[in-house]
N, CA, C and O of each residue as an XYZ file, in Angstrom:
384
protein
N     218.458     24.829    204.944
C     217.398     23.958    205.415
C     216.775     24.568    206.670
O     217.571     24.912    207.544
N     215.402     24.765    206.902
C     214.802     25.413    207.501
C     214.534     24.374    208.865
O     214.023     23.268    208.691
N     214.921     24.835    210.179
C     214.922     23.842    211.376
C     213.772     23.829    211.904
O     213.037     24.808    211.771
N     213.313     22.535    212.728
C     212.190     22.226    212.950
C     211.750     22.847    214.243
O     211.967     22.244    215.294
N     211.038     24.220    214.235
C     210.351     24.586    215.535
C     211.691     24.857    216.403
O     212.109     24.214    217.366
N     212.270     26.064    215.738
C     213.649     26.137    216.864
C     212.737     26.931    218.011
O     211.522     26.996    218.200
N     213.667     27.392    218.557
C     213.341     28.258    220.034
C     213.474     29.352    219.655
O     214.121     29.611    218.640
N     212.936     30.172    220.328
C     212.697     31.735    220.740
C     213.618     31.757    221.328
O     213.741     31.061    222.336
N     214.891     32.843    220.736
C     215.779     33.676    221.210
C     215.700     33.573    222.751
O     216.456     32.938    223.487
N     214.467     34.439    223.139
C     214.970     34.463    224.907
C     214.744     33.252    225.794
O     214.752     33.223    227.025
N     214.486     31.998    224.718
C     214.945     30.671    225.916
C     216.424     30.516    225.974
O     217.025     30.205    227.003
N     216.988     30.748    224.813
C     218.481     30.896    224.734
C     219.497     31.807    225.864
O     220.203     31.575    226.845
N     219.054     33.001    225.012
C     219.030     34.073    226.363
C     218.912     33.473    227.973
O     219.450     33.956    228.969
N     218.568     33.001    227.942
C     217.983     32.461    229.464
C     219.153     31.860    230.122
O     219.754     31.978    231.190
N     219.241     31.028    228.827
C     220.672     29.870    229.344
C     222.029     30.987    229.256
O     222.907     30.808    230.100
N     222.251     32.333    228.077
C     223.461     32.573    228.454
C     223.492     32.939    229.874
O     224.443     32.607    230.582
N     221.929     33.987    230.576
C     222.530     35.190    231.642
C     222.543     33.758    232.249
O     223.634     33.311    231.895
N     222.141     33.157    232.709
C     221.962     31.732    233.860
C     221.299     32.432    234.995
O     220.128     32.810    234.964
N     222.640     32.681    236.650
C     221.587     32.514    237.567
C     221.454     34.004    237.539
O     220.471     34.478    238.109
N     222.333     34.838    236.936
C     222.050     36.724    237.199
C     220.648     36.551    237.170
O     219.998     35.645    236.647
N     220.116     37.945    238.060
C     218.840     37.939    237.816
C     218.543     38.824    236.486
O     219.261     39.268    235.590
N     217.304     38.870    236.740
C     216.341     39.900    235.205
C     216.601     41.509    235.172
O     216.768     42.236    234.192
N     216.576     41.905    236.895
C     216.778     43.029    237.147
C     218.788     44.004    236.922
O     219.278     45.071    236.552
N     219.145     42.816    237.398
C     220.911     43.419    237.366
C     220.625     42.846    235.551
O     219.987     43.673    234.900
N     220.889     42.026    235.056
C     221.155     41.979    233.434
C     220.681     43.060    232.772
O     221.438     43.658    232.008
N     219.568     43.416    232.928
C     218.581     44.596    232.015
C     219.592     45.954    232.289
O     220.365     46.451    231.469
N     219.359     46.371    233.615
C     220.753     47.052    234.052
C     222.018     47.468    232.876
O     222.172     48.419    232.110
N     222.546     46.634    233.083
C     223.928     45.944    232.212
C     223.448     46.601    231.195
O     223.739     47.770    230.939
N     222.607     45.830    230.486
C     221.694     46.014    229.015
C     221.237     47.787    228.893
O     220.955     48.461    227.903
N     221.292     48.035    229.903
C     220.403     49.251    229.682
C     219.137     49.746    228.890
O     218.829     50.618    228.078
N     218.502     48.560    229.673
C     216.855     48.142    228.677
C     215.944     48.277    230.531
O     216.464     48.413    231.639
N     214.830     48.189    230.226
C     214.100     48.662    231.390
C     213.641     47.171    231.652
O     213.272     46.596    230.627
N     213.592     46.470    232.753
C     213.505     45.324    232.993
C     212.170     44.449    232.810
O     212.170     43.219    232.848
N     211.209     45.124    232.639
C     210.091     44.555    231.539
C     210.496     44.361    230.365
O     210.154     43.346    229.758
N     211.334     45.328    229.791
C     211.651     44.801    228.099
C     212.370     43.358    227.886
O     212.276     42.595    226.925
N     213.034     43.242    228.951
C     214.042     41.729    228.988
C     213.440     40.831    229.357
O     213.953     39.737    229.119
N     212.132     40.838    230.077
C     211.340     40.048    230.890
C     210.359     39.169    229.478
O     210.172     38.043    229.016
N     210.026     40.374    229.301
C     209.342     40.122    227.522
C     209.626     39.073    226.627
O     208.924     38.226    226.074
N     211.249     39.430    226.621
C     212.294     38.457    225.738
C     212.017     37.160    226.216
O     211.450     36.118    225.887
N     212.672     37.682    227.148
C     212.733     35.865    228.111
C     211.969     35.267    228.286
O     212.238     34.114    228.626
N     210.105     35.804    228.125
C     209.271     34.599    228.367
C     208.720     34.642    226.879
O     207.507     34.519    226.711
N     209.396     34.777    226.011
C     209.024     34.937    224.670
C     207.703     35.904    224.052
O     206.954     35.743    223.088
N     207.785     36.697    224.828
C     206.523     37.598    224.571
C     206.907     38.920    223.544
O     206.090     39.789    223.238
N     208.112     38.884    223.152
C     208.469     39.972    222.151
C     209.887     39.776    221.669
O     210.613     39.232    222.501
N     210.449     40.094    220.517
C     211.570     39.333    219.794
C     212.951     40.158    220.207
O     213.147     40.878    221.186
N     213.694     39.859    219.297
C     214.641     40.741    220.046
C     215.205     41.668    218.356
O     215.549     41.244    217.253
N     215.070     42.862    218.864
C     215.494     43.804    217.706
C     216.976     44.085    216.858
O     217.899     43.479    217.404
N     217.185     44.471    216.264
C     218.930     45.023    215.983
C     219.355     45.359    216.821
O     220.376     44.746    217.133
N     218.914     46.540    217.785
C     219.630     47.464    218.521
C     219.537     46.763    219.926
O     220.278     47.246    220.782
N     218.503     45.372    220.419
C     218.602     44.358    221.640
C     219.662     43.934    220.883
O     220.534     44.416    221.606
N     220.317     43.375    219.933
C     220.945     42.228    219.224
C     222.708     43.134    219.380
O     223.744     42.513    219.619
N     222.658     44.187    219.238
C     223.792     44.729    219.594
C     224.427     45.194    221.090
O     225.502     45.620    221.513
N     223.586     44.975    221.429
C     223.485     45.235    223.258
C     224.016     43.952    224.074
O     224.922     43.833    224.899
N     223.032     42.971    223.484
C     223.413     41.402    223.194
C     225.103     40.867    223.611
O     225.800     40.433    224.527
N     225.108     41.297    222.107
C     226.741     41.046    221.654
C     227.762     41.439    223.094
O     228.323     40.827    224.003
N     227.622     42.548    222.730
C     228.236     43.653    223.618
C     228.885     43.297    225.021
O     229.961     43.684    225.478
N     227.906     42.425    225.599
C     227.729     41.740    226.677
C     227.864     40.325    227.044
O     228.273     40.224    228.200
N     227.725     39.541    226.643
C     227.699     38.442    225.718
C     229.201     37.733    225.434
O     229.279     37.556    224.218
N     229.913     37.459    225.828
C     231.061     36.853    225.421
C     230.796     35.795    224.293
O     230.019     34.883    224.575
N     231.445     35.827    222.854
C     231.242     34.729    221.477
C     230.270     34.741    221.170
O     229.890     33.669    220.701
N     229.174     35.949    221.211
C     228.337     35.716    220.579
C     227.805     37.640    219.802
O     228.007     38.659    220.462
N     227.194     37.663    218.454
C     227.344     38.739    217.169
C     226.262     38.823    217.222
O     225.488     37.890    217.435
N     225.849     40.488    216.956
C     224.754     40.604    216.923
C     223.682     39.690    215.525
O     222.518     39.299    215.603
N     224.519     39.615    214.526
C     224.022     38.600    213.798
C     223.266     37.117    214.167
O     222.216     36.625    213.752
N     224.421     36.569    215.268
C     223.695     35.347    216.113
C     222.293     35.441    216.425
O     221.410     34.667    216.058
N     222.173     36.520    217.177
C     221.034     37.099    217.867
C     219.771     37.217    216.512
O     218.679     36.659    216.403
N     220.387     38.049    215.739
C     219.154     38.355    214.859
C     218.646     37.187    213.825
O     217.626     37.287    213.144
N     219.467     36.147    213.827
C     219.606     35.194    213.187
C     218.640     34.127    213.597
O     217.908     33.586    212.768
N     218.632     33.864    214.687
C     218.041     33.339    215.537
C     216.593     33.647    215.608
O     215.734     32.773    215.726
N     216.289     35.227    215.513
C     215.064     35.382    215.221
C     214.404     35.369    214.058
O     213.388     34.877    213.565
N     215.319     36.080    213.769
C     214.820     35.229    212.160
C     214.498     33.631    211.745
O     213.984     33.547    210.630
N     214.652     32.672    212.259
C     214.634     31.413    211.972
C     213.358     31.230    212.764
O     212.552     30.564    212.114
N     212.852     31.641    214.090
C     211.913     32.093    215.065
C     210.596     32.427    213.955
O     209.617     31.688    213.863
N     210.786     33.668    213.158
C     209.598     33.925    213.044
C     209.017     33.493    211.805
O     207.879     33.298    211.377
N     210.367     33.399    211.315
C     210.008     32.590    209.559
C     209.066     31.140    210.069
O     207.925     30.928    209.658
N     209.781     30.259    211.003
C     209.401     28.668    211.406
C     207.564     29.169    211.494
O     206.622     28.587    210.957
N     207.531     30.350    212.308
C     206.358     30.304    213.195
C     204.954     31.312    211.991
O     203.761     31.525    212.207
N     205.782     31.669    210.871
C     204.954     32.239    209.925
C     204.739     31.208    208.985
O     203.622     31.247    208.470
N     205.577     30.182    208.565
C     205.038     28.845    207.750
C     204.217     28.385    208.603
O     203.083     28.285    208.135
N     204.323     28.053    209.699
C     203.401     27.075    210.746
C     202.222     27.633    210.747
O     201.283     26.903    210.429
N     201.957     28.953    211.072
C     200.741     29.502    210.742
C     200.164     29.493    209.244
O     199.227     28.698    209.178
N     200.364     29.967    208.327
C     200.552     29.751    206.916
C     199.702     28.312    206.522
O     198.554     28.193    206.093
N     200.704     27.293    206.833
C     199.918     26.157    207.218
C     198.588     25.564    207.671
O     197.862     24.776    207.066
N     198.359     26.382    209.442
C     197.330     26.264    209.838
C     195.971     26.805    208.673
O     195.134     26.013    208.238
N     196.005     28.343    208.315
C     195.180     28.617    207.506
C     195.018     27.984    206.600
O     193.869     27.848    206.179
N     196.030     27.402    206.002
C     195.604     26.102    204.452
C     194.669     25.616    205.022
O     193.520     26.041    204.901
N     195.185     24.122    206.124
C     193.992     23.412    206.373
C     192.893     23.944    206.651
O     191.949     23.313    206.177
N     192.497     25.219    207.460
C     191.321     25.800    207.539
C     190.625     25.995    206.595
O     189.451     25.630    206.524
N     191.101     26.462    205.923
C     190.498     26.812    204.618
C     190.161     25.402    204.223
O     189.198     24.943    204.836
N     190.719     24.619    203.358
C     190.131     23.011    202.827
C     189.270     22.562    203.817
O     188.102     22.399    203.465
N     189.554     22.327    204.950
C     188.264     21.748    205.985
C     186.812     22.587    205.520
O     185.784     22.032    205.131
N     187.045     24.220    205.688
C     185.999     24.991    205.387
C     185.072     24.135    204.176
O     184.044     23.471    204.308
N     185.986     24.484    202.813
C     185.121     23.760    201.875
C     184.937     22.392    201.702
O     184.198     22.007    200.797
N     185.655     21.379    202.640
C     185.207     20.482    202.439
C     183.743     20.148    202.929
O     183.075     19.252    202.414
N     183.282     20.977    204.012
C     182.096     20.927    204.989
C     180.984     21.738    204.007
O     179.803     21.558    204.303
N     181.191     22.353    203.205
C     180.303     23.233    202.799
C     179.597     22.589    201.371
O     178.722     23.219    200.776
């Protein structure tokens, strides 16, 4: 069953690092601290190889979690769009 409008991975993210900052985590991560910044304000997803880095770091949580998560992310947000264009479309011809 497909969940309603979950969250983007890096609000999650957010809650594991808590108060660490962006700069020491990325660090850790060994990602350049724009790439994590990205995540976290949902401006780019998180990949296999973020998702294993993830883990890694991460106490109880698989890179699967991670990718899982986005996956549910972009599927939700590709029906929702999907959607939008239906109605566009019918409004279109209904006006015409």
């Amino acid at each position: 069953m497909a969940m309603h409008n979950p969250a983007h991975p890096g609000e999650v993210l957010r809650d594991y690092i808590g108060e660490t900052d962006v700069t020491s985590f990325a660090e850790r991560l060994k990602v350049a601290r724009t790439t994590l910044s990205r995540i976290l304000n949902g401006h780019a997803g998180i990949s296999a190889a973020m998702a294993i880095r993830l883990a890694r770091i991460l106490p109880n949580t698989s890179p699967e979690f991670w990718l899982k998560m986005q996956m549910n992310y972009d599927l939700w947000q590709a029906r929702r769009g999907m959607k939008l264009m239906a109605r566009r479309v019918v409004r279109s011809t209904q006006v015409a």
